[in-house]
mmCIF file of the N, C-alpha and C atoms, coordinates in Angstrom:
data_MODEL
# 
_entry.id   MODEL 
# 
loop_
_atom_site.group_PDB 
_atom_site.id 
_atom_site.type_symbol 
_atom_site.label_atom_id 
_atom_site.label_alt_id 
_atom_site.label_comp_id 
_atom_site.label_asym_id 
_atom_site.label_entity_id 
_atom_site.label_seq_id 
_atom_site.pdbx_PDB_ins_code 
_atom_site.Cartn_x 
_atom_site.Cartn_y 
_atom_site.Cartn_z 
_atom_site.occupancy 
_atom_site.B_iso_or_equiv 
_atom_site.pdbx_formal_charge 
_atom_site.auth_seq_id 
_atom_site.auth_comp_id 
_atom_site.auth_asym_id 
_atom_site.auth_atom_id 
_atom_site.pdbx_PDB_model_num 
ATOM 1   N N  . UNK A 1 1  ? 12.040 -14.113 5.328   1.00 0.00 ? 1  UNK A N  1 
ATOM 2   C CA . UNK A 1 1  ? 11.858 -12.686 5.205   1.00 0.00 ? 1  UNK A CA 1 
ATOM 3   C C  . UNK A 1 1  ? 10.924 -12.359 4.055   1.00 0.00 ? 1  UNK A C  1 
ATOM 4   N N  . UNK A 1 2  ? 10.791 -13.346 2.922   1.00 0.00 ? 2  UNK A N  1 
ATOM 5   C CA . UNK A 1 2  ? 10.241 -12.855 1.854   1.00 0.00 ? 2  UNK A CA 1 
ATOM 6   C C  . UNK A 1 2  ? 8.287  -12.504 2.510   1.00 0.00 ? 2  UNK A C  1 
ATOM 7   N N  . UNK A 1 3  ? 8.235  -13.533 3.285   1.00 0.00 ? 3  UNK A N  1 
ATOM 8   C CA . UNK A 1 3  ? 6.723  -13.067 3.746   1.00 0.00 ? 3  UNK A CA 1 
ATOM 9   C C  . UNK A 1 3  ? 6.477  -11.663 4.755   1.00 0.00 ? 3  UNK A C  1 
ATOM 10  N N  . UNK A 1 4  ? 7.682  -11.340 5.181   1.00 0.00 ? 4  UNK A N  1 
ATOM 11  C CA . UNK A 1 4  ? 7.806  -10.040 5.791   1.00 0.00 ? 4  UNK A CA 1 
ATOM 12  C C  . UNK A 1 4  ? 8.127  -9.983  7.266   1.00 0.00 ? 4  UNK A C  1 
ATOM 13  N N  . UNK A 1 5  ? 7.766  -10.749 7.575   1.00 0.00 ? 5  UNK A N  1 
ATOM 14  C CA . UNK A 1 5  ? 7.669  -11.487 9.510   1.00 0.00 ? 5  UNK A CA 1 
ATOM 15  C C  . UNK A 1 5  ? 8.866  -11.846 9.721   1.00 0.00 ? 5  UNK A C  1 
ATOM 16  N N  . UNK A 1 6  ? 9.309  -11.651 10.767  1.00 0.00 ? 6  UNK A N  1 
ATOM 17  C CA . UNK A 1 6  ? 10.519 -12.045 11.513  1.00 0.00 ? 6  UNK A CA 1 
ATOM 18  C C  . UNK A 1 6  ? 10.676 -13.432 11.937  1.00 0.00 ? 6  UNK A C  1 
ATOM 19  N N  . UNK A 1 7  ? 11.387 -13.456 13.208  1.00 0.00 ? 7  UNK A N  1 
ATOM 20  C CA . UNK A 1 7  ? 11.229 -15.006 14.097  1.00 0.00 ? 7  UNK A CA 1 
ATOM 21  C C  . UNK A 1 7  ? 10.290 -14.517 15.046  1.00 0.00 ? 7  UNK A C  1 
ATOM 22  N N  . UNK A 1 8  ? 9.897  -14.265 15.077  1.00 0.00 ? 8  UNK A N  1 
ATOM 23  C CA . UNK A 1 8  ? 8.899  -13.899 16.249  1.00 0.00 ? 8  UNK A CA 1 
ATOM 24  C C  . UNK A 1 8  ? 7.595  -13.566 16.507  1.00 0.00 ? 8  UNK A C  1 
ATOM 25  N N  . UNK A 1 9  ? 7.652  -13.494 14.785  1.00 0.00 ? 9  UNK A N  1 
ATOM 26  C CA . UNK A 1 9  ? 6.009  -13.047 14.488  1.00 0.00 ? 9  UNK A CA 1 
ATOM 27  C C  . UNK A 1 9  ? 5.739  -11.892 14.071  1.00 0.00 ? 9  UNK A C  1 
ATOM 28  N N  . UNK A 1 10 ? 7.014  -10.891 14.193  1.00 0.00 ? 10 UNK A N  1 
ATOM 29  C CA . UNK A 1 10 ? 6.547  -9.252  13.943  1.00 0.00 ? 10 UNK A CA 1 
ATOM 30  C C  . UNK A 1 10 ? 7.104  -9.129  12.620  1.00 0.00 ? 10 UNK A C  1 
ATOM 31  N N  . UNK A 1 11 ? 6.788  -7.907  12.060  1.00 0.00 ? 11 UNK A N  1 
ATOM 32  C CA . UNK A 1 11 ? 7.589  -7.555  11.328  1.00 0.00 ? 11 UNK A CA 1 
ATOM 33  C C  . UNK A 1 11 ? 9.002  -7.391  11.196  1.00 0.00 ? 11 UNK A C  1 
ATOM 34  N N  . UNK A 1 12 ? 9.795  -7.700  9.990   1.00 0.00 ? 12 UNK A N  1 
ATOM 35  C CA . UNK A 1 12 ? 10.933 -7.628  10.069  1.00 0.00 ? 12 UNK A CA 1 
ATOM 36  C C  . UNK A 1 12 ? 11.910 -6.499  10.342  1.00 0.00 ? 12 UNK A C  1 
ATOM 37  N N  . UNK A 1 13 ? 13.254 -6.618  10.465  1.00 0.00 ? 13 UNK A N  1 
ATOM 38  C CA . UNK A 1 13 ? 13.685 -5.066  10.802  1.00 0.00 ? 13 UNK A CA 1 
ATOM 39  C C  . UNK A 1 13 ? 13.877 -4.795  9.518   1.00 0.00 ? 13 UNK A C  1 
ATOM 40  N N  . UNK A 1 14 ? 13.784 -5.228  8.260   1.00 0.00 ? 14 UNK A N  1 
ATOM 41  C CA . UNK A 1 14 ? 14.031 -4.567  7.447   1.00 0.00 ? 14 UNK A CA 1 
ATOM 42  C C  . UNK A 1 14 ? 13.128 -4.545  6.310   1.00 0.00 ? 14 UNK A C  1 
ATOM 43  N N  . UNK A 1 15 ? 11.880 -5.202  7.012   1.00 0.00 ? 15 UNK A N  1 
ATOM 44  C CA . UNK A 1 15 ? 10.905 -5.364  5.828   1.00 0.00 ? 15 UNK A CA 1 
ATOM 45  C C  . UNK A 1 15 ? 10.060 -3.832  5.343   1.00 0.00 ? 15 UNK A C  1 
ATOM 46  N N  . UNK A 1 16 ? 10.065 -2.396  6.192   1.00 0.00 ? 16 UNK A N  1 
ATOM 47  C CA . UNK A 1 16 ? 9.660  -1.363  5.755   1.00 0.00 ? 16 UNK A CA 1 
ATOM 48  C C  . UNK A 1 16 ? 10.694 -0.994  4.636   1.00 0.00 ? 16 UNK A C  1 
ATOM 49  N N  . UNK A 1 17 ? 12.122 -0.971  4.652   1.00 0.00 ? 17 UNK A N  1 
ATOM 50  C CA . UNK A 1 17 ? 12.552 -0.831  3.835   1.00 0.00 ? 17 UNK A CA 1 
ATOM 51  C C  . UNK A 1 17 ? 12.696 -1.205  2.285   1.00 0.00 ? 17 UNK A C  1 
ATOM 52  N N  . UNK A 1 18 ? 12.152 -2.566  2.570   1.00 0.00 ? 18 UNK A N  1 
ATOM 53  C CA . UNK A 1 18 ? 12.393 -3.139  1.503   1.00 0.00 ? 18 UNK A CA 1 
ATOM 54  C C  . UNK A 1 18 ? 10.891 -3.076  0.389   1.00 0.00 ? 18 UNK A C  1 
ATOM 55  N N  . UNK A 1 19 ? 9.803  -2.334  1.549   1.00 0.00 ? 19 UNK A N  1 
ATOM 56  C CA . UNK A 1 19 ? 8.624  -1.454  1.020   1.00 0.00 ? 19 UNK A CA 1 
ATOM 57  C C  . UNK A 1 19 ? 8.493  -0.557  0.252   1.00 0.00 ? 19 UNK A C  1 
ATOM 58  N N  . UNK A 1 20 ? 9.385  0.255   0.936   1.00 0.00 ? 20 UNK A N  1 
ATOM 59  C CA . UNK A 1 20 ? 9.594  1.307   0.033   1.00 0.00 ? 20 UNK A CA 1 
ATOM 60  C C  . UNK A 1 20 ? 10.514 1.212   -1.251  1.00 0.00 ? 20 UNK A C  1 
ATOM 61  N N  . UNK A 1 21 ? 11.938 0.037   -1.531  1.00 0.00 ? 21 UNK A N  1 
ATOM 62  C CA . UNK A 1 21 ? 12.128 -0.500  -2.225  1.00 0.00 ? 21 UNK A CA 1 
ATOM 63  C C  . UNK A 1 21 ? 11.531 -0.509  -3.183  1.00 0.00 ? 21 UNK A C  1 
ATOM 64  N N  . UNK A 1 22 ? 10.226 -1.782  -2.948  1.00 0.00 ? 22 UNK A N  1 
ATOM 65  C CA . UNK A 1 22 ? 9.649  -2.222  -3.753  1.00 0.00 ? 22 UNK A CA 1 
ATOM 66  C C  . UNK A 1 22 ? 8.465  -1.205  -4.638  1.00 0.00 ? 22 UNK A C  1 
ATOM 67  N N  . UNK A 1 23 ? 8.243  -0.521  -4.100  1.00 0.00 ? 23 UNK A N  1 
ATOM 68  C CA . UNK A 1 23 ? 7.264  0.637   -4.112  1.00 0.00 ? 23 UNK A CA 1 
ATOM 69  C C  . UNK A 1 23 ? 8.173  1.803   -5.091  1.00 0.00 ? 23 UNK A C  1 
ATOM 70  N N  . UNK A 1 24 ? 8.797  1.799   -5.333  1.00 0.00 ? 24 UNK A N  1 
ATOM 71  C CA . UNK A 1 24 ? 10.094 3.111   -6.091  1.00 0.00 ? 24 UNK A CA 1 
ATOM 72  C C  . UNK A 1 24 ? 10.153 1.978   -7.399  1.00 0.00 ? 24 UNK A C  1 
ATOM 73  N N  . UNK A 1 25 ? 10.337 1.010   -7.149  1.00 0.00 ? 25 UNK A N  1 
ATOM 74  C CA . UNK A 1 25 ? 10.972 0.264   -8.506  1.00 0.00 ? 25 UNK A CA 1 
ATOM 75  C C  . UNK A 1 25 ? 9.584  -0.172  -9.204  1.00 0.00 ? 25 UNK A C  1 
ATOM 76  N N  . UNK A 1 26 ? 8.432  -0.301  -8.677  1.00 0.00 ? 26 UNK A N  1 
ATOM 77  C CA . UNK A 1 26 ? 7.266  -0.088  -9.071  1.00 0.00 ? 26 UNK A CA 1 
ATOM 78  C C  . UNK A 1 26 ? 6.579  0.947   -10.127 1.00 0.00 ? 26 UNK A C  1 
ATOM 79  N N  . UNK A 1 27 ? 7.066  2.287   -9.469  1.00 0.00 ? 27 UNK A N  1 
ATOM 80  C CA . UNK A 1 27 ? 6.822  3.337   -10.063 1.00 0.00 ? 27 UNK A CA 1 
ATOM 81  C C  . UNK A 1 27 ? 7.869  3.798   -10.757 1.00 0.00 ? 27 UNK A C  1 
ATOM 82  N N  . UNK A 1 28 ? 8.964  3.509   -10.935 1.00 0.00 ? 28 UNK A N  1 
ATOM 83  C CA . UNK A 1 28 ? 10.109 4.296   -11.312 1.00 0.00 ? 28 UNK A CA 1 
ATOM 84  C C  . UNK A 1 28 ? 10.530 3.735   -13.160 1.00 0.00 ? 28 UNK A C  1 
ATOM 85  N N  . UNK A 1 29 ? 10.449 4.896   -13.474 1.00 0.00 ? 29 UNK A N  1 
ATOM 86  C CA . UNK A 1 29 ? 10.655 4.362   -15.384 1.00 0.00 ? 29 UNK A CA 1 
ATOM 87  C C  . UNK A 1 29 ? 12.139 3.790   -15.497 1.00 0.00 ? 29 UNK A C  1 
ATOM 88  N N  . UNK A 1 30 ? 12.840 3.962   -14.389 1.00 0.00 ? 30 UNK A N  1 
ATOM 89  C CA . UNK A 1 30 ? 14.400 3.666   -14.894 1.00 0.00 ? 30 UNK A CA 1 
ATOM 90  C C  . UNK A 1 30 ? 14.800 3.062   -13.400 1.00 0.00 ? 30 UNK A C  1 
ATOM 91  N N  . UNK A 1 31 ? 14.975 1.863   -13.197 1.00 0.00 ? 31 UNK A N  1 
ATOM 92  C CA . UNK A 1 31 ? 15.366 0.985   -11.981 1.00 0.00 ? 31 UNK A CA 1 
ATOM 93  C C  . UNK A 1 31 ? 16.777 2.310   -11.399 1.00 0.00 ? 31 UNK A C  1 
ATOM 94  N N  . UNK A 1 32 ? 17.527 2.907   -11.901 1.00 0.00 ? 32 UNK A N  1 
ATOM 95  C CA . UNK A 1 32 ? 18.864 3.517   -11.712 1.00 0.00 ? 32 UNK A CA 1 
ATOM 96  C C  . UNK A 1 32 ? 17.890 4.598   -10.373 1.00 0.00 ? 32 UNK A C  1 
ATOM 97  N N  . UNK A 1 33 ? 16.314 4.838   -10.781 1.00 0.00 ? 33 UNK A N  1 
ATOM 98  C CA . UNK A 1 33 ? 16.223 6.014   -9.580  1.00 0.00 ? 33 UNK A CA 1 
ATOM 99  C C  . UNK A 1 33 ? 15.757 5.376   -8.740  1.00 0.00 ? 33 UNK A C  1 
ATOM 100 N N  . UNK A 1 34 ? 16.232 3.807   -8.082  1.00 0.00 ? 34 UNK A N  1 
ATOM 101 C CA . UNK A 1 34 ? 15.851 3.666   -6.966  1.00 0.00 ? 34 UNK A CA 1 
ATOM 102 C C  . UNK A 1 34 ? 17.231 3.080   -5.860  1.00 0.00 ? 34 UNK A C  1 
ATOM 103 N N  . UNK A 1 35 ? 18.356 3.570   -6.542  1.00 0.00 ? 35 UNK A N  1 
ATOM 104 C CA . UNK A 1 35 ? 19.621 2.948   -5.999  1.00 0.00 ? 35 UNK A CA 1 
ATOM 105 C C  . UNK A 1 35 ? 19.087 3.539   -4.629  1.00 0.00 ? 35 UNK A C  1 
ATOM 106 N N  . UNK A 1 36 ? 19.170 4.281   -4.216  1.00 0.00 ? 36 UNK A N  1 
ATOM 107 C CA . UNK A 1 36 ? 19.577 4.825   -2.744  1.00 0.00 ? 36 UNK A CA 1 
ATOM 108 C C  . UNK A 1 36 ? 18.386 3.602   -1.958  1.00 0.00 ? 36 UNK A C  1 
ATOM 109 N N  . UNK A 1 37 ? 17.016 3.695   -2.286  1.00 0.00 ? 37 UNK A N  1 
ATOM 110 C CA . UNK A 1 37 ? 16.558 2.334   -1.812  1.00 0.00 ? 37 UNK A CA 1 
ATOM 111 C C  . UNK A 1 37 ? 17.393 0.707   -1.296  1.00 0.00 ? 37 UNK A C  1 
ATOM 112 N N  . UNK A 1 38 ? 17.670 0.746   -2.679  1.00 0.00 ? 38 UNK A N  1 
ATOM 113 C CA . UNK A 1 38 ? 18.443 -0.419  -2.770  1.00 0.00 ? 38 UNK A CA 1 
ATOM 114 C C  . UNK A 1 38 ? 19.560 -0.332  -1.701  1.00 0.00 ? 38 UNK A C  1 
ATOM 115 N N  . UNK A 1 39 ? 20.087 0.447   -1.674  1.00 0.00 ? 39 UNK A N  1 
ATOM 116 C CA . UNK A 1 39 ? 21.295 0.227   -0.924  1.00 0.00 ? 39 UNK A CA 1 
ATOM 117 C C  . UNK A 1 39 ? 21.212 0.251   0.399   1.00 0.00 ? 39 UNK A C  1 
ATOM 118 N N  . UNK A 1 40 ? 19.883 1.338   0.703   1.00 0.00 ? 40 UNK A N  1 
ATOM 119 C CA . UNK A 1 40 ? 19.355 1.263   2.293   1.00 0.00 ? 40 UNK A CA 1 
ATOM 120 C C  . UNK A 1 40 ? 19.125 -0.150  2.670   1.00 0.00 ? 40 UNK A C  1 
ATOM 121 N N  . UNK A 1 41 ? 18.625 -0.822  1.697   1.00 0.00 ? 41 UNK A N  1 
ATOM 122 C CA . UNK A 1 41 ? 18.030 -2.326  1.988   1.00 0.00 ? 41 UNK A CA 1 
ATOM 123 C C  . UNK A 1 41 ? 19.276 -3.236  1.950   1.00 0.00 ? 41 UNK A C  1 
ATOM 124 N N  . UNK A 1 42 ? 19.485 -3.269  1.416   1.00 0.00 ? 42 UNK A N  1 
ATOM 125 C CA . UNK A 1 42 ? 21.196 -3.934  1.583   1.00 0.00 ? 42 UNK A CA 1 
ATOM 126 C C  . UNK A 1 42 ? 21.729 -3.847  2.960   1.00 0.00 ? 42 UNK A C  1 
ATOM 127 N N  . UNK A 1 43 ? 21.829 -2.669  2.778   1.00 0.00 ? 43 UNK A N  1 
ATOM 128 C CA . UNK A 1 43 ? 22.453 -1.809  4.148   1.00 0.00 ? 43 UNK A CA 1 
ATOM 129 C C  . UNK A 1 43 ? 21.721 -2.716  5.667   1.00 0.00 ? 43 UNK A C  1 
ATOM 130 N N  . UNK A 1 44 ? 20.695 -2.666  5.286   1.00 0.00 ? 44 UNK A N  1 
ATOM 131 C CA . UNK A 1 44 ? 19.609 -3.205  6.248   1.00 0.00 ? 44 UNK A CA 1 
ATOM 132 C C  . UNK A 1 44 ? 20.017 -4.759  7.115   1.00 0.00 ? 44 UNK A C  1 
ATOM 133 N N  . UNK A 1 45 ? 20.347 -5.314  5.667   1.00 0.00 ? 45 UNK A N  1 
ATOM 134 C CA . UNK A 1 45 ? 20.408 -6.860  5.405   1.00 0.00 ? 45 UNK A CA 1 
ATOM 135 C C  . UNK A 1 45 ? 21.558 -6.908  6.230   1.00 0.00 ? 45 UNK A C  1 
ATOM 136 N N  . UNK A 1 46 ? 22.825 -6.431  5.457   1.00 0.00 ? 46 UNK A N  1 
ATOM 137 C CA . UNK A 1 46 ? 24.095 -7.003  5.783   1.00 0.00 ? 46 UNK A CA 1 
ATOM 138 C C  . UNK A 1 46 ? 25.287 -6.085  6.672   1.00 0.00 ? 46 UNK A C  1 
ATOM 139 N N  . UNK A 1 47 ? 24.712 -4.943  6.555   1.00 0.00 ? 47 UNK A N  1 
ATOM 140 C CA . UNK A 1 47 ? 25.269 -4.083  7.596   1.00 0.00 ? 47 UNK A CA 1 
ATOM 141 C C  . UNK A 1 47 ? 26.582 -3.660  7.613   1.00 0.00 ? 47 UNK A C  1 
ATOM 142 N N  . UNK A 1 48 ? 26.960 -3.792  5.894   1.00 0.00 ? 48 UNK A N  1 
ATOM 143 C CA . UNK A 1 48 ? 28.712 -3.770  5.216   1.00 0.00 ? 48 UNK A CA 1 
ATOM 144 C C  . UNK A 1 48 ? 29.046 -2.258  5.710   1.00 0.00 ? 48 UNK A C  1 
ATOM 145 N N  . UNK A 1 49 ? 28.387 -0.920  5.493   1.00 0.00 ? 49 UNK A N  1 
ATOM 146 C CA . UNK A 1 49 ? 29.071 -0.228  5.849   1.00 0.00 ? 49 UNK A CA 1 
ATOM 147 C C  . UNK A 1 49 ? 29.409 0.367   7.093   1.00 0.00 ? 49 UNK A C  1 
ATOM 148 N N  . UNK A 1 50 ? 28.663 -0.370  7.583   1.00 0.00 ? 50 UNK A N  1 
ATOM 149 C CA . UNK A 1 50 ? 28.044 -0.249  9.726   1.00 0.00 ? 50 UNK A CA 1 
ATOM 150 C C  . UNK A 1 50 ? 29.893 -0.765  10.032  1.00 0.00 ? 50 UNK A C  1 
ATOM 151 N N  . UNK A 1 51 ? 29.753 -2.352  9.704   1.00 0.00 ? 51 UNK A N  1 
ATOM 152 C CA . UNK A 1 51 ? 31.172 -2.844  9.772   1.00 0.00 ? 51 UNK A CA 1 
ATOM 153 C C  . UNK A 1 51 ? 32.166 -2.518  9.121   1.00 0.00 ? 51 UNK A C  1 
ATOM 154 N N  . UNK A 1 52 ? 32.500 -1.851  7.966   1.00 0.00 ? 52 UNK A N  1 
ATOM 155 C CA . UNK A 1 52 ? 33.388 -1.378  7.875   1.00 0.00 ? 52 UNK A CA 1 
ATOM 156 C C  . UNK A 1 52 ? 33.779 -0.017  8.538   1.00 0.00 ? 52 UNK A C  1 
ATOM 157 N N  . UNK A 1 53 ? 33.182 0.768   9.058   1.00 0.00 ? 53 UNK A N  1 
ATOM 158 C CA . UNK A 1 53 ? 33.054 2.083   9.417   1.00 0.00 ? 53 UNK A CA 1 
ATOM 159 C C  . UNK A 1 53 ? 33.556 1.731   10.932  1.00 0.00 ? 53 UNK A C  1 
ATOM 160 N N  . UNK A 1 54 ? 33.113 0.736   11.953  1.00 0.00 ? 54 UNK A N  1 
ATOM 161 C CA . UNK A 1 54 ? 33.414 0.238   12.728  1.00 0.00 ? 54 UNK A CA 1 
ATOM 162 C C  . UNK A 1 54 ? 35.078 -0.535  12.794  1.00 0.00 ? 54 UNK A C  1 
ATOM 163 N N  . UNK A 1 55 ? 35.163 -0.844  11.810  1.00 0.00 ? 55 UNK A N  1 
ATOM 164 C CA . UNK A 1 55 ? 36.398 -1.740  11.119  1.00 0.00 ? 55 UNK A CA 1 
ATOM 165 C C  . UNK A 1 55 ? 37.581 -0.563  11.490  1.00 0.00 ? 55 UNK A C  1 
ATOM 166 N N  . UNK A 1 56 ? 37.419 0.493   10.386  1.00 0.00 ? 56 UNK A N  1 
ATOM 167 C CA . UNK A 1 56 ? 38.268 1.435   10.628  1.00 0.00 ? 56 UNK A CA 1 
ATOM 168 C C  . UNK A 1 56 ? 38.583 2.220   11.694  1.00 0.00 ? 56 UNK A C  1 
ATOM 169 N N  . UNK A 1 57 ? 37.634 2.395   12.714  1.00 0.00 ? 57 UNK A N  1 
ATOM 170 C CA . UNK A 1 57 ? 37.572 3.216   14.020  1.00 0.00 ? 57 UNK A CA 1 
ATOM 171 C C  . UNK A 1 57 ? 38.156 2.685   14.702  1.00 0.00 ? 57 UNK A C  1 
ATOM 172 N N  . UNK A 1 58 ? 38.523 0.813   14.660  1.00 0.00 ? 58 UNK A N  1 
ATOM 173 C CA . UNK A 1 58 ? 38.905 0.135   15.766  1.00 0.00 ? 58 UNK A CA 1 
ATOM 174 C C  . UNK A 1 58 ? 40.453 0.196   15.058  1.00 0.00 ? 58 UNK A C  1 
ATOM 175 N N  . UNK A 1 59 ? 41.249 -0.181  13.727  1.00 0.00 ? 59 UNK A N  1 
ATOM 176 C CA . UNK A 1 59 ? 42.115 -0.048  13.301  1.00 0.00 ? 59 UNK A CA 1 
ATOM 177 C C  . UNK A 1 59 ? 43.058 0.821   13.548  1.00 0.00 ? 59 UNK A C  1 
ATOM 178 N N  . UNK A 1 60 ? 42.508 2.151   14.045  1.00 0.00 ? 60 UNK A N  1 
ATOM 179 C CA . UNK A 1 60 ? 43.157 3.684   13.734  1.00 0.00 ? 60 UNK A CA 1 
ATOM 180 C C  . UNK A 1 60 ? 43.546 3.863   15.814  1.00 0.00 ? 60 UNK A C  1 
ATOM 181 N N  . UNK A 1 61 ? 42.280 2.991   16.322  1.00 0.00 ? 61 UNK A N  1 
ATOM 182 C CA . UNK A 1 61 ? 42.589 3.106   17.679  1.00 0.00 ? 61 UNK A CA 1 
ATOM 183 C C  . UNK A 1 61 ? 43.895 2.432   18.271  1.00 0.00 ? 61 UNK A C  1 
ATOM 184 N N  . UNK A 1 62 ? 43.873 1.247   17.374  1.00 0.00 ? 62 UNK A N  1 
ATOM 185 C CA . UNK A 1 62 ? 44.837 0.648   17.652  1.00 0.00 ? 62 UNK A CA 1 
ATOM 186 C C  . UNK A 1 62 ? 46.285 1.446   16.935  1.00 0.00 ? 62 UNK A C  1 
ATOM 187 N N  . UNK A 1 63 ? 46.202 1.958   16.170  1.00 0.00 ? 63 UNK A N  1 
ATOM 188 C CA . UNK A 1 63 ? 47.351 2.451   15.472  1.00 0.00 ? 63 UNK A CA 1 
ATOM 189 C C  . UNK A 1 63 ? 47.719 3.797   16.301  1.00 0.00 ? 63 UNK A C  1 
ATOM 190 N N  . UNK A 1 64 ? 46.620 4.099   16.962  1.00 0.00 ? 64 UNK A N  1 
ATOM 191 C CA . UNK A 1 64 ? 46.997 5.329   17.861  1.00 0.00 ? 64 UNK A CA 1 
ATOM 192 C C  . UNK A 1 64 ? 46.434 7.286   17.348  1.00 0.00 ? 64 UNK A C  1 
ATOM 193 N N  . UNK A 1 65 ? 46.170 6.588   16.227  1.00 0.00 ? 65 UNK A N  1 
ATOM 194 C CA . UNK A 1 65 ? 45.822 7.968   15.634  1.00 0.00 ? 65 UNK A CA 1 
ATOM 195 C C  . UNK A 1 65 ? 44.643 8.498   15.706  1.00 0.00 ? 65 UNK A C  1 
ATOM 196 N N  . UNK A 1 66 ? 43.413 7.673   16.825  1.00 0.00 ? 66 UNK A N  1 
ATOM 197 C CA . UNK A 1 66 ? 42.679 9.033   16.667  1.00 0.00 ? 66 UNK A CA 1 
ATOM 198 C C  . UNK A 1 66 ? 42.868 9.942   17.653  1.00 0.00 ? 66 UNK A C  1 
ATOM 199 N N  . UNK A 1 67 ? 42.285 11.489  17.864  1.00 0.00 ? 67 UNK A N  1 
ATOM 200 C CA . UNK A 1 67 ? 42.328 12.259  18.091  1.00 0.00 ? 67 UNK A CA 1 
ATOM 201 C C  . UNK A 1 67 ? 44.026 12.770  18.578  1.00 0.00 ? 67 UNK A C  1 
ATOM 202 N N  . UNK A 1 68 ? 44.662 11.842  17.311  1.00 0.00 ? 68 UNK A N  1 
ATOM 203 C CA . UNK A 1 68 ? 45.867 13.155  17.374  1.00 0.00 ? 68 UNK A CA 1 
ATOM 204 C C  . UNK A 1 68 ? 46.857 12.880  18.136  1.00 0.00 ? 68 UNK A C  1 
ATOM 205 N N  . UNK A 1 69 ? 46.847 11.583  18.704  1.00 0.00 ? 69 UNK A N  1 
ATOM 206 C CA . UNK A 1 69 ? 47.458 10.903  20.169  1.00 0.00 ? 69 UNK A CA 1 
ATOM 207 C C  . UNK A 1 69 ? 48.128 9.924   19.614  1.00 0.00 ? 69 UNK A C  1 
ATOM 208 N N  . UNK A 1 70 ? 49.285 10.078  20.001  1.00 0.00 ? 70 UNK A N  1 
ATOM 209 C CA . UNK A 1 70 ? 50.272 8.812   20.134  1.00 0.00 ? 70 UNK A CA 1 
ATOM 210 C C  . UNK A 1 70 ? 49.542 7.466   20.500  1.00 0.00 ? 70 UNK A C  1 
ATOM 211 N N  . UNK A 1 71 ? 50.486 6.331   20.085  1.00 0.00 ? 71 UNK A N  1 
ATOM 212 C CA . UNK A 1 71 ? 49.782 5.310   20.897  1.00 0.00 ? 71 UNK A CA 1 
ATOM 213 C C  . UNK A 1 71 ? 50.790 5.372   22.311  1.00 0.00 ? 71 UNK A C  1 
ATOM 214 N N  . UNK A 1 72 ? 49.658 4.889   23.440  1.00 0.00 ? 72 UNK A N  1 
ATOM 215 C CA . UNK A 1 72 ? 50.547 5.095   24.701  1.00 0.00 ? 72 UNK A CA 1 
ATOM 216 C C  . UNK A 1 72 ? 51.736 4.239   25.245  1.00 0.00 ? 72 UNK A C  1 
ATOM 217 N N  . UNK A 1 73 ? 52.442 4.434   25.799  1.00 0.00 ? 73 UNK A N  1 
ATOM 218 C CA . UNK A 1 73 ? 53.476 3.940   25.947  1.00 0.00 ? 73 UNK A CA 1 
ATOM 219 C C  . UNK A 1 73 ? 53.115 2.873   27.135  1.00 0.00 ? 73 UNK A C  1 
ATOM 220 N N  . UNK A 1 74 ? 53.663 1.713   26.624  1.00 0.00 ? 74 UNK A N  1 
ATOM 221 C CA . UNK A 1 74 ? 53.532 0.741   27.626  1.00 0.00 ? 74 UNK A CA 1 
ATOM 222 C C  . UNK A 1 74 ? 54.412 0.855   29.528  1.00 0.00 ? 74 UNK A C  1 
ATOM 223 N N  . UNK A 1 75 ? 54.050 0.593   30.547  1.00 0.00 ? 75 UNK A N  1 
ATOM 224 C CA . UNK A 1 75 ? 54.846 0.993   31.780  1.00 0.00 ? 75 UNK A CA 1 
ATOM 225 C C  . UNK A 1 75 ? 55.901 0.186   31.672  1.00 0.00 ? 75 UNK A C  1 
ATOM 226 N N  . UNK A 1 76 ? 57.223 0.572   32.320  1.00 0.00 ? 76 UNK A N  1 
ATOM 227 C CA . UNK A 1 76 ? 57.868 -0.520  32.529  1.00 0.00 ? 76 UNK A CA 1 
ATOM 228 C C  . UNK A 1 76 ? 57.964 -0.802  34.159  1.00 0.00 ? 76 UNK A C  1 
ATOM 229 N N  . UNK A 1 77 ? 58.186 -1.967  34.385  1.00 0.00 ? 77 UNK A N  1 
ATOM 230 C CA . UNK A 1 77 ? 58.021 -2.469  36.160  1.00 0.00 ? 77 UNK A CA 1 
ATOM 231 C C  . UNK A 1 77 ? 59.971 -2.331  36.070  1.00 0.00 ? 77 UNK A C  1 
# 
């Protein structure tokens, strides 16, 4: 990734990000004003809050609570 290219030859999916990244911490007198960069790029990389956000949606389904709904009752034969 560091050369920017994917497996395939194209650009990476996260190499614009990590452009603009690099481009903020370039110009920026205090590294602190480029967190939101940073974290997009992170974000990019590892996809922690994609999966956790996912994590919880599947948790709560199973627990029954979203939209307010019981979990359903199993049939009996």
């Amino acid at each position: 990734m560091s050369s920017g290219f994917g497996i395939g030859g194209k650009p990476g999916r996260c190499y614009p990000i990590w452009m603009d990244f690099s481009a903020c911490m370039s110009e920026a007198d205090d590294p602190k004003q480029c967190k939101d960069f940073r974290d997009d790029y992170l974000e990019c990389l590892h996809h922690r809050k994609e999966f956790a956000r996912l994590n919880a949606v599947y948790r709560s389904e199973i627990r029954g609570d979203h939209l307010g709904q019981d979990q359903p009752q199993q049939q009996q034969q």
